[in-house]
DODREN-346701 format. One record per residue (C-alpha): residue in three letters; y, x, z; chain. Coordinates in Angstrom, 2 decimals. Each point is the difference from the previous one (the first is absolute). Layout:
BEGIN
+-------+---------+---------+---------+-------+
! kolgu !   north !    east !      up ! bamar !
+-------+---------+---------+---------+-------+
!   ALA !       Y !       X !       Z !     A !
...
+-------+---------+---------+---------+-------+
This chain:
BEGIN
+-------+---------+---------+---------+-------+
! kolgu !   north !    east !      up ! bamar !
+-------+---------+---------+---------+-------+
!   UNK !  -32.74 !   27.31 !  -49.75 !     A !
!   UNK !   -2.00 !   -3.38 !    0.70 !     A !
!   UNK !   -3.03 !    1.52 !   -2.37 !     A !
!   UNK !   -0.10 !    3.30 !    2.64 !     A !
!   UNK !    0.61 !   -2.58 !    2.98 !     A !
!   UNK !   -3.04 !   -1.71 !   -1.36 !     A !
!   UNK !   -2.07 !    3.10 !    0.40 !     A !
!   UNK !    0.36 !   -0.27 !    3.84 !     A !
!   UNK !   -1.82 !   -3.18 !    2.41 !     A !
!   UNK !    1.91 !   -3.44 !   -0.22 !     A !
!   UNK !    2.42 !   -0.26 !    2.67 !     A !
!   UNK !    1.18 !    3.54 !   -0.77 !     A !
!   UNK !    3.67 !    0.54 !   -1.04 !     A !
!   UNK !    2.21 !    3.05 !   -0.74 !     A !
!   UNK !    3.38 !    0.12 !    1.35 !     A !
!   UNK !    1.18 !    2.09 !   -2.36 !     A !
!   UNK !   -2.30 !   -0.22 !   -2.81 !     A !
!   UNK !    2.39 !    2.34 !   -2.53 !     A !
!   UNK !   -1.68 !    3.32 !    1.71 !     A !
!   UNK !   -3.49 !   -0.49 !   -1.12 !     A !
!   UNK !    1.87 !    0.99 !   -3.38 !     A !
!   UNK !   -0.43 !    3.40 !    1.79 !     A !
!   UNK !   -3.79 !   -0.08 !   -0.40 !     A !
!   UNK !    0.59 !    1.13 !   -3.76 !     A !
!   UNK !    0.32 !    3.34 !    1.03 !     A !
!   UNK !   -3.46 !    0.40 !    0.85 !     A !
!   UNK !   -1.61 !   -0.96 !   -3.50 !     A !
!   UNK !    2.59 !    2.74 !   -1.03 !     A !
!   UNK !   -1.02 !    2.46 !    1.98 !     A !
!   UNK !   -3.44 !   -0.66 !   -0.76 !     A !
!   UNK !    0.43 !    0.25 !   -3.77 !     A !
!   UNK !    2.33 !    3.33 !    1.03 !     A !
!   UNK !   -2.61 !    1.45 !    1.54 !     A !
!   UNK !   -2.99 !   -0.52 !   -2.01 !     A !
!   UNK !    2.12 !    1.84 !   -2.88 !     A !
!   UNK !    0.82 !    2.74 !    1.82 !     A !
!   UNK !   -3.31 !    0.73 !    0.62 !     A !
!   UNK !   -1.08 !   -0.59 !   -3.59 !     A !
!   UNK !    3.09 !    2.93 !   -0.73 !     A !
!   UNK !   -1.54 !    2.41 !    2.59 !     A !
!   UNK !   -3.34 !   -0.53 !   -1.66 !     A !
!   UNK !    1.49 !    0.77 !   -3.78 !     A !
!   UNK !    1.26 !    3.31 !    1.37 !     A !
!   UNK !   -0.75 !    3.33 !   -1.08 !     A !
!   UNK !   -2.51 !    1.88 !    2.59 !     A !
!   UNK !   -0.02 !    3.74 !   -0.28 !     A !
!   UNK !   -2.96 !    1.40 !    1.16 !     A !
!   UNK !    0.43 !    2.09 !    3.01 !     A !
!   UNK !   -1.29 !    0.66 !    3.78 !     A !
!   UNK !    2.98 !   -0.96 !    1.64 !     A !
!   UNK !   -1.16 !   -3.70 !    0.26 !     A !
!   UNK !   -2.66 !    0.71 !    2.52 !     A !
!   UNK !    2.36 !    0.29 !    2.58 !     A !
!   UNK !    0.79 !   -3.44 !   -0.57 !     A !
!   UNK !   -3.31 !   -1.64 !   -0.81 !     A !
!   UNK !    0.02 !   -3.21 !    2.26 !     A !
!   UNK !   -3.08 !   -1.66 !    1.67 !     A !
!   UNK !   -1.48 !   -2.92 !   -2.90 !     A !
!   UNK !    0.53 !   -2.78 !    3.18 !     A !
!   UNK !    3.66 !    0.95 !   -0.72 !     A !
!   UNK !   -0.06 !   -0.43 !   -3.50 !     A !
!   UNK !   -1.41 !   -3.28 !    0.16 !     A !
!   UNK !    1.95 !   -1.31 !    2.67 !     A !
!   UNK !    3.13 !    1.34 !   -0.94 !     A !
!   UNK !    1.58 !   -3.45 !   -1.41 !     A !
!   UNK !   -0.73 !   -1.55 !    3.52 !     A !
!   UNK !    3.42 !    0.70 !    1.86 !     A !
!   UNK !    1.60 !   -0.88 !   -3.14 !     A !
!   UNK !   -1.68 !   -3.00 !    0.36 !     A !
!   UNK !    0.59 !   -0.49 !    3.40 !     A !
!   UNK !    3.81 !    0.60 !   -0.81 !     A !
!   UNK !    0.35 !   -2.68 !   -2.57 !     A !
!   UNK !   -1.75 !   -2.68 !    2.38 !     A !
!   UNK !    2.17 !    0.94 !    2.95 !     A !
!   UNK !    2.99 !   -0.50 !   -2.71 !     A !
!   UNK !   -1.14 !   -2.89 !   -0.94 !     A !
!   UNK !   -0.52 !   -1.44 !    3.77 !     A !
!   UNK !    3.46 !    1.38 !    0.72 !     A !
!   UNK !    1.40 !   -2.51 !   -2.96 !     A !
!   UNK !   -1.40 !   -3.05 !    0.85 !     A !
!   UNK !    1.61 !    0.50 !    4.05 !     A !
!   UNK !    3.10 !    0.96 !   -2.09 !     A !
!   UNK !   -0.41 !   -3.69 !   -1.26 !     A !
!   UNK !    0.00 !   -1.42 !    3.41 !     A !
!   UNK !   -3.80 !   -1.97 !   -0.05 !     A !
!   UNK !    0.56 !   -3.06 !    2.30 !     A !
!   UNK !   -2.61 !   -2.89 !    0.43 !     A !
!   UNK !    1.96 !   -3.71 !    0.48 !     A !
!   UNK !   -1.50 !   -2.25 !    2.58 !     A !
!   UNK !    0.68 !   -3.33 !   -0.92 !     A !
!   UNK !    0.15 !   -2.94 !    2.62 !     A !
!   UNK !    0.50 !   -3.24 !   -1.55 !     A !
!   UNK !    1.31 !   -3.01 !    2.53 !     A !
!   UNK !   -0.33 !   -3.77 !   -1.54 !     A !
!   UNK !    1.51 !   -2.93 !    1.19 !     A !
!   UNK !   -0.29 !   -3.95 !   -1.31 !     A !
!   UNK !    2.36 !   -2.74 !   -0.37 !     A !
!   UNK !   -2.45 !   -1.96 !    0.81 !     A !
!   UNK !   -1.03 !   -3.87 !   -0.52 !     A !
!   UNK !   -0.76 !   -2.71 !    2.97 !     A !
!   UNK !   -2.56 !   -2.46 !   -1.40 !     A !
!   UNK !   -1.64 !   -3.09 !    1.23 !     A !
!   UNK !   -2.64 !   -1.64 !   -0.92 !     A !
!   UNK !   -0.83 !   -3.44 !    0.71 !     A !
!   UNK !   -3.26 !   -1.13 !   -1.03 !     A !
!   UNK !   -0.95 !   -3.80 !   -0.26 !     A !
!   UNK !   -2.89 !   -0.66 !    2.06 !     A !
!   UNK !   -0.54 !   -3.52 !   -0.26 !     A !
!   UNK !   -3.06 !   -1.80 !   -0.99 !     A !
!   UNK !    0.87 !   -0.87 !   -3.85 !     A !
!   UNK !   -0.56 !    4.71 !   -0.37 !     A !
!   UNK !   -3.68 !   -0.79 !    0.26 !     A !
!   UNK !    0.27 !   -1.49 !   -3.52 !     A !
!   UNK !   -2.66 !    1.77 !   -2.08 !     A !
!   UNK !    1.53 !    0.20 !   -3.27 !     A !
!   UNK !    0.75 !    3.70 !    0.63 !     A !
!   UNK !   -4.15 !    0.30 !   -0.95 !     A !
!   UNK !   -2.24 !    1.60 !    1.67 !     A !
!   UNK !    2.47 !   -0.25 !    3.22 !     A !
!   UNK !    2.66 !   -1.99 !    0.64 !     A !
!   UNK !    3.39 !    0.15 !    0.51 !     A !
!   UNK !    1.01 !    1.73 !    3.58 !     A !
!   UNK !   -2.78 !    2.35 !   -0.76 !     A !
!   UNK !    1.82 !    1.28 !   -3.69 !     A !
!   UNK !    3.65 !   -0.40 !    1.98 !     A !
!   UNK !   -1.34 !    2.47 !    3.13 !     A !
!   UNK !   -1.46 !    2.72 !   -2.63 !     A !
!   UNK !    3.24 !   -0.30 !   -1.62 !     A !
!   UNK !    1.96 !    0.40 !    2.62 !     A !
!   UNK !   -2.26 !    2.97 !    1.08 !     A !
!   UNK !    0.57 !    1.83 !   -2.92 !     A !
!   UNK !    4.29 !   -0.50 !   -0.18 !     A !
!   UNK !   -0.14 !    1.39 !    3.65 !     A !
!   UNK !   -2.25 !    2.66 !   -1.00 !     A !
!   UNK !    2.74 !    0.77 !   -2.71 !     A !
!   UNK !    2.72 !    0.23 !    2.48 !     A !
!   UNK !   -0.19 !    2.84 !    2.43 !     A !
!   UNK !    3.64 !    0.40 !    0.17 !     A !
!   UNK !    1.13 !   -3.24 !    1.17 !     A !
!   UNK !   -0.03 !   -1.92 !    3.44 !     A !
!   UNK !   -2.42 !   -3.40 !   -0.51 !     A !
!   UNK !   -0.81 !   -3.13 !    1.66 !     A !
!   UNK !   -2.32 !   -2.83 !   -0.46 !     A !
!   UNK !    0.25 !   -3.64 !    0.86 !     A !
!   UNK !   -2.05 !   -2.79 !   -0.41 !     A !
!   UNK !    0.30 !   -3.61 !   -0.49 !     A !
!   UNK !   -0.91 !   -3.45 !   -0.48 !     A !
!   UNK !    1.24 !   -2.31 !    2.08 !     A !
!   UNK !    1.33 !    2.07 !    2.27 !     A !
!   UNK !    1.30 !    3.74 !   -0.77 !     A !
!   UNK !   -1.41 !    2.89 !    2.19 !     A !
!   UNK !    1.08 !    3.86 !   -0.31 !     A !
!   UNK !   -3.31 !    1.87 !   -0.07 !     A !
!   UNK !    1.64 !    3.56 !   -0.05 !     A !
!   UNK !    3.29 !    0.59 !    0.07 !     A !
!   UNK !    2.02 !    2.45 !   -1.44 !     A !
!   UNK !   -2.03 !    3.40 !   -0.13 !     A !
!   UNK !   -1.15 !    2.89 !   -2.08 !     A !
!   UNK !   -3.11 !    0.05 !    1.65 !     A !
!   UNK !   -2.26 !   -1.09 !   -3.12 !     A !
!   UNK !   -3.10 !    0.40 !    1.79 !     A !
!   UNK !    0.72 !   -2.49 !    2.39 !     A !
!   UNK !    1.96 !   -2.60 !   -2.20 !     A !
!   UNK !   -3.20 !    0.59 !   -2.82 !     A !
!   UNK !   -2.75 !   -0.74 !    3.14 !     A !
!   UNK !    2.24 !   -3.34 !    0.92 !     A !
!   UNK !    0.13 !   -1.25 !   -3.44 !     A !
!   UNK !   -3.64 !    0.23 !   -0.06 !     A !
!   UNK !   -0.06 !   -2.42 !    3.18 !     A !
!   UNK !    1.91 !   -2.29 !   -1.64 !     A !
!   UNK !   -2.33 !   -3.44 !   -0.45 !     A !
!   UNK !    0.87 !   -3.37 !   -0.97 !     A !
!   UNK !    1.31 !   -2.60 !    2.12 !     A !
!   UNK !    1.09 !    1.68 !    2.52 !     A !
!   UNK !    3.83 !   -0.80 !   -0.45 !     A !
!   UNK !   -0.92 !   -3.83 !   -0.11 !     A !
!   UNK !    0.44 !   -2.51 !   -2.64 !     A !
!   UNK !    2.51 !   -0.17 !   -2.64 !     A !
!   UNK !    2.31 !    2.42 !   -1.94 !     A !
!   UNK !    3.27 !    1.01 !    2.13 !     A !
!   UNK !    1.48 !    1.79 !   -2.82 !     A !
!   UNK !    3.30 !   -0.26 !    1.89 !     A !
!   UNK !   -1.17 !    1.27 !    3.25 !     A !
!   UNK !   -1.81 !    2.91 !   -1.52 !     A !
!   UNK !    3.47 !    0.95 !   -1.88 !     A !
!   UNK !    1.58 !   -0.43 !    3.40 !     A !
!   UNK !   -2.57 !    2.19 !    1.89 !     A !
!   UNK !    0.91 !    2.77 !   -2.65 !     A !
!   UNK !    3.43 !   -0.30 !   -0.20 !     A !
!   UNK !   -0.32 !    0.66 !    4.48 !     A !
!   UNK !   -2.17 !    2.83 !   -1.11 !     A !
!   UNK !    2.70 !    1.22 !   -1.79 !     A !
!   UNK !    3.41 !   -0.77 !    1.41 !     A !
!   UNK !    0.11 !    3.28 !    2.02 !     A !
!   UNK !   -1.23 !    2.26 !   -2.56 !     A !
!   UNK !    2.23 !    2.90 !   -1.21 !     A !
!   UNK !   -1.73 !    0.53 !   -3.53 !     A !
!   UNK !    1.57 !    0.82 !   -3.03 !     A !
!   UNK !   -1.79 !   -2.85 !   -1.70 !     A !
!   UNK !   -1.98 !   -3.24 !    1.94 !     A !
!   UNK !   -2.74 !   -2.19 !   -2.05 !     A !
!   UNK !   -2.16 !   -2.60 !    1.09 !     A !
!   UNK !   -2.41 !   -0.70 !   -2.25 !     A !
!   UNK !   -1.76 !   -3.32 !    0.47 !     A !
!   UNK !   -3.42 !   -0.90 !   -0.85 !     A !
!   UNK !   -0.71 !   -4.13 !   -0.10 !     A !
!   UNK !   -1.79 !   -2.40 !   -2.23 !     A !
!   UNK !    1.81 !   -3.16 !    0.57 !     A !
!   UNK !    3.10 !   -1.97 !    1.10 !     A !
!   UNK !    2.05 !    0.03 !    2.99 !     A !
!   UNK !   -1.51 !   -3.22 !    2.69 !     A !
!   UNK !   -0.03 !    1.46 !    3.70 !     A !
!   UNK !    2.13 !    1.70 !    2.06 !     A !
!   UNK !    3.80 !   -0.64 !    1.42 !     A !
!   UNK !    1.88 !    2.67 !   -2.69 !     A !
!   UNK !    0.49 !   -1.50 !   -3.41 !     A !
!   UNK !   -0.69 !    2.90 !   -2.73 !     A !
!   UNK !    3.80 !   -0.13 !   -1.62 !     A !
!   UNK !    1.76 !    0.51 !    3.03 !     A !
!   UNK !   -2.40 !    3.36 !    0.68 !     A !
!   UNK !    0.82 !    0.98 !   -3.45 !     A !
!   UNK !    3.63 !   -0.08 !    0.98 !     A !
!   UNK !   -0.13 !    1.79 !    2.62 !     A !
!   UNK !   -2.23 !    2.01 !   -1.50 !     A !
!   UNK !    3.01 !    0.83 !   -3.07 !     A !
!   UNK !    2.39 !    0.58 !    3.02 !     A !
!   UNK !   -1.72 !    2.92 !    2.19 !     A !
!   UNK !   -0.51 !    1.51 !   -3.83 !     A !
!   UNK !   -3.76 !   -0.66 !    0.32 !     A !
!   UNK !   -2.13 !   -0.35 !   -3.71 !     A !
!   UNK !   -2.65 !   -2.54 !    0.33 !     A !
!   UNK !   -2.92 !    0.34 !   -2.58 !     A !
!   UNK !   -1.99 !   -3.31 !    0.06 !     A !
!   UNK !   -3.40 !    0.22 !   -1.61 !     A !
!   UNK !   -2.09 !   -3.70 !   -1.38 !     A !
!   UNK !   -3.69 !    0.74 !    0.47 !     A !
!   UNK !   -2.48 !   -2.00 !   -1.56 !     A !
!   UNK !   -0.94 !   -1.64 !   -3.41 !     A !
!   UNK !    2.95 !   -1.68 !   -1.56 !     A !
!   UNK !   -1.42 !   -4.08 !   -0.01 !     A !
!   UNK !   -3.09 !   -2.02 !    0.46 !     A !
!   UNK !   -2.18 !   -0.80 !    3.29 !     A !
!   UNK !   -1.33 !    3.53 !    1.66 !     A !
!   UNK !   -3.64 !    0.25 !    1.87 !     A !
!   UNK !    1.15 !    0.55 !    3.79 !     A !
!   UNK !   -2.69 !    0.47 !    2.89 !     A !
!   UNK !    0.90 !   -2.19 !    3.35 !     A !
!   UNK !   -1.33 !    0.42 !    2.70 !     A !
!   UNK !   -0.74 !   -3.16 !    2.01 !     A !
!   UNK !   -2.10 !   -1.27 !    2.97 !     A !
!   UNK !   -3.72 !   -2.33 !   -0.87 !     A !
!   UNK !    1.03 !   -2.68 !    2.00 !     A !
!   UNK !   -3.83 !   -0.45 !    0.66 !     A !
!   UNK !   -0.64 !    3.33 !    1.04 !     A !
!   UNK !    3.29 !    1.24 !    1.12 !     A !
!   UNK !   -0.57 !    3.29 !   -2.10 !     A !
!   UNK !    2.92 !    1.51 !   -2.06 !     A !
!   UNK !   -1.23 !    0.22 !   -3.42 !     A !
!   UNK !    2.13 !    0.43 !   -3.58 !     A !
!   UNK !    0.18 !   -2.81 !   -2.35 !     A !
!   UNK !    1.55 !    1.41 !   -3.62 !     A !
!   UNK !    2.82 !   -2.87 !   -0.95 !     A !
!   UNK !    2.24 !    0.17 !   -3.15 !     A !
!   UNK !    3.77 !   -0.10 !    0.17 !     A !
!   UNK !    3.22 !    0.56 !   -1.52 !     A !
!   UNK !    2.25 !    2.92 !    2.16 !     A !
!   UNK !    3.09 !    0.12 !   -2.48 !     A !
!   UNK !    2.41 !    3.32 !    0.47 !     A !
!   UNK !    3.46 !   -1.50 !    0.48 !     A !
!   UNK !    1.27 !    2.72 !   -2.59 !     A !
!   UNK !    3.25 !   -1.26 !   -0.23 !     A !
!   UNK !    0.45 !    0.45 !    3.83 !     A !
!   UNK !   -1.47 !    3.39 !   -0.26 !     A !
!   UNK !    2.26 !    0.75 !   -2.82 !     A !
!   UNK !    3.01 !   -1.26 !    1.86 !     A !
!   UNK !   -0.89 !    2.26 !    2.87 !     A !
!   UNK !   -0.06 !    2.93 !   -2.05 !     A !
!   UNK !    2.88 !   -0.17 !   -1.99 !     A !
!   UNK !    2.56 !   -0.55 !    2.95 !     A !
!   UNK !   -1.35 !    2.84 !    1.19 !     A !
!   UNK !    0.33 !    1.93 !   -3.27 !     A !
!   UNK !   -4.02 !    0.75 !    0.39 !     A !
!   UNK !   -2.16 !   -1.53 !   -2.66 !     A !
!   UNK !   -3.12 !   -2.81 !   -0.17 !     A !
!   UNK !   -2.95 !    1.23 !   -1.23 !     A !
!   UNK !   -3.05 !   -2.24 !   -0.80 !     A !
!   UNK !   -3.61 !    1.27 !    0.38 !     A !
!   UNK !   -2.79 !   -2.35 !   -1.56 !     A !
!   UNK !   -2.52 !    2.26 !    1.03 !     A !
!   UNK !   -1.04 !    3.08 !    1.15 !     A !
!   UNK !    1.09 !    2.87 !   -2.37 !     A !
!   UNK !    2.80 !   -1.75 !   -0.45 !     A !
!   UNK !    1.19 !    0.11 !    4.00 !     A !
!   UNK !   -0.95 !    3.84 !    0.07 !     A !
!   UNK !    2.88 !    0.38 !   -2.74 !     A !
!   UNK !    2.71 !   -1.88 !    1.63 !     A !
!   UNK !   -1.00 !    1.90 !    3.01 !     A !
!   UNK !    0.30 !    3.19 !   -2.21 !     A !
!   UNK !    3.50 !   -1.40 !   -1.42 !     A !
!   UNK !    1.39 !   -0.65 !    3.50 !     A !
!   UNK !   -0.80 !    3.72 !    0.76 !     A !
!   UNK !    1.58 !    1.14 !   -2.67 !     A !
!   UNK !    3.18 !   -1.85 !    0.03 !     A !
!   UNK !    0.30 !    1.04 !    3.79 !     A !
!   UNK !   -0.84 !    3.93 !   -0.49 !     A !
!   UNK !    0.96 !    1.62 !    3.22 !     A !
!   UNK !    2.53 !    3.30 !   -0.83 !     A !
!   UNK !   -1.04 !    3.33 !    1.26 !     A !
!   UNK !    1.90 !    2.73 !    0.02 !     A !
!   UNK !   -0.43 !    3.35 !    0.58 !     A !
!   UNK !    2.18 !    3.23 !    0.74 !     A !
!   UNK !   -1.84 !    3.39 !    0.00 !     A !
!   UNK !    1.20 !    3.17 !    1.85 !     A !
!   UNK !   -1.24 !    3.86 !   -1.07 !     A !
!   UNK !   -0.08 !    2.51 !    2.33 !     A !
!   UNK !   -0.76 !    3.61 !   -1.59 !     A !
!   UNK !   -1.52 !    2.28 !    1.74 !     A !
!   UNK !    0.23 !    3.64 !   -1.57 !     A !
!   UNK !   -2.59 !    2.21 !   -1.08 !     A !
!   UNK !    1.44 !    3.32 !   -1.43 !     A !
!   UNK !   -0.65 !    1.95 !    2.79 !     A !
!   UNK !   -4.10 !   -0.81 !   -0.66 !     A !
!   UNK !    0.48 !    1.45 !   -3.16 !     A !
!   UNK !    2.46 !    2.69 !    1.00 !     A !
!   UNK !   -1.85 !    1.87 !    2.60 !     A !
!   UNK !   -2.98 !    0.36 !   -1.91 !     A !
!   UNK !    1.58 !    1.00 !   -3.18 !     A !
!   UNK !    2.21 !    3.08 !    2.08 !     A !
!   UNK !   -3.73 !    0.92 !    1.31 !     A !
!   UNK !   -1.35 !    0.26 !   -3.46 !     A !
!   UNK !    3.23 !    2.23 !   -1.03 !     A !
!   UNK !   -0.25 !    2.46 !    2.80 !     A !
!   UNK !   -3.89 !    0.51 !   -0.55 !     A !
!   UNK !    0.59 !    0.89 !   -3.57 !     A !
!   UNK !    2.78 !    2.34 !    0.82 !     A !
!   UNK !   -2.35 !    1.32 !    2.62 !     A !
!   UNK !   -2.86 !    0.44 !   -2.82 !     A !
!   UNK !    2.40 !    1.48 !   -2.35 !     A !
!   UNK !    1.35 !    2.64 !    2.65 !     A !
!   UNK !   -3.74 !    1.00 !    1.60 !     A !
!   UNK !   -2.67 !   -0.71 !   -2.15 !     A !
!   UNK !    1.56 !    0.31 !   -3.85 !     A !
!   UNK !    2.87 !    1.91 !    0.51 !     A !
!   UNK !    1.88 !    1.01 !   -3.16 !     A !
!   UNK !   -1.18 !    3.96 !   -1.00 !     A !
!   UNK !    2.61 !    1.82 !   -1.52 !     A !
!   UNK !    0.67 !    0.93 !   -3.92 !     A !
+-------+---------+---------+---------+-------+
């Protein structure tokens, strides 16, 4: 049955797909006919004038298999309504369990660091980020910033176009001095409190050690554990040894603002970061570089996967009589050939 249902255009189904075993008979009849014709022609033909009575026009003779023809379509056509032709309109409704996901981004002045060659640090973190919220059209995000202070940017939206435009406004030194690692885990966990998500992750973005801000990190984390809130901490920068930051600072001669380059140490508390993840039951990644923040970005996405489910509904819509209608039509124009133009003489 599937092999004749393939015959027909996709979407098509047969309600009753045991009747096209029906359109047998016409091969039959077509292999009955042709040798009863090849019997009539074998006959013996005595010669005698009788037969011009009954000498028929040649148009008849040549069209004489047509309502015959026409028969076995209209047969055919009456078979396949038999088989009750229906076309399913599928509707298919989704819905997600989704995710709620913060990100806090450490703006302070240490991100400028230019070991993340040719830019340097904020600039690899933003693209980053750019490309996880790119990879999340399901979910509700946000996006803080801090340094010394902790400021939500955007908060909780699926509006990627805006949250994607803010994060490319995002500059340096804006949030003060200093790394308020507490007060950014704080801001999120606000961010959060209210939401109704299946799941709720803040993943935080720094590359140093807790010194500003009222909130110590630990006591975030466990409040964090108890409104059931994963925090994914994330080290950026090379692990050791004096980095190349730019400062700006003011020529006390000419009172310009101009950038002096200056060496220095900005160690990722990773133990703190660590801590912060585990109570949470998250995890601490640790990104020395560029690629290797794009993959713990690509990690985090895939340990957080939002579920989507879907439930489709078919609707049939039924098509027999399209094939019905037409198929009487053909019938009663070859009985109407048969009985007018080729009608049987007799013997």
């Amino acid at each position: 049955m599937s092999a004749l249902a393939s015959l027909f255009p996709p979407g098509l189904t047969f309600r009753d797909p045991l009747f096209l075993l029906l359109l047998l008979v016409v091969p039959v009849a077509i292999a009955f006919r042709i040798a009863r014709e090849r019997k009539g022609a074998e006959a013996l033909v005595v010669p005698t004038l009788g037969f011009v009575a009954h000498v028929r026009p040649r148009w008849r003779v040549r069209f004489r298999h047509v309502p015959f023809t026409l028969a076995c379509l209209g047969f055919a056509g009456l078979v396949v309504a038999l088989a009750r032709p229906r076309v399913g309109l599928e509707r298919t409704e989704s819905w997600t369990e989704g995710v709620d996901i913060v990100v806090a981004l450490d703006a302070s002045g240490s991100m400028a660091a230019e070991d993340f060659k040719p830019k340097n640090r904020f600039h690899v973190a933003k693209a980053a980020t750019r490309t996880f919220v790119e990879g999340r059209p399901q979910d509700r995000l946000a996006l803080i910033a801090f340094a010394g202070r902790s400021r939500t940017i955007v908060p909780l939206t699926t509006d990627r176009a805006m949250l994607l435009e803010r994060l490319s406004e995002l500059k340096l030194g804006d949030q003060g001095d200093g790394t308020a690692i507490g007060m950014a885990l704080g801001n999120s966990l606000a961010r959060l409190r209210a939401s109704k998500a299946k799941s709720k992750v803040v993943v935080l973005v720094t590359d140093g050690g807790n010194n500003a801000g009222e909130i110590d990190p630990d006591t975030a984390a466990n409040v964090a554990k108890g409104l059931g809130i994963r925090v994914y901490t994330v080290g950026v920068g090379t692990a050791g040894g004096p980095v190349e930051i730019p400062v700006p600072v003011r020529d006390p001669e000419t009172g310009r603002v101009v950038e002096r380059r200056v060496m220095a140490e900005v160690d990722v508390d990773e133990k703190l970061l660590g801590r912060i993840a585990q109570t949470t039951g998250a995890r601490f990644f640790r990104a020395t570089d560029p690629a290797g923040l794009a993959q713990t970005y690509a990690e985090i996405d895939r340990l957080e996967k939002t579920e989507v489910k879907t439930t489709t509904y078919t609707r049939w819509r039924e098509a027999f009589p399209r094939v019905a209608v037409p198929a009487a039509g053909v019938l009663a124009a070859a009985a109407l050939l048969a009985l007018l133009a080729f009608p049987v003489a007799p013997r």
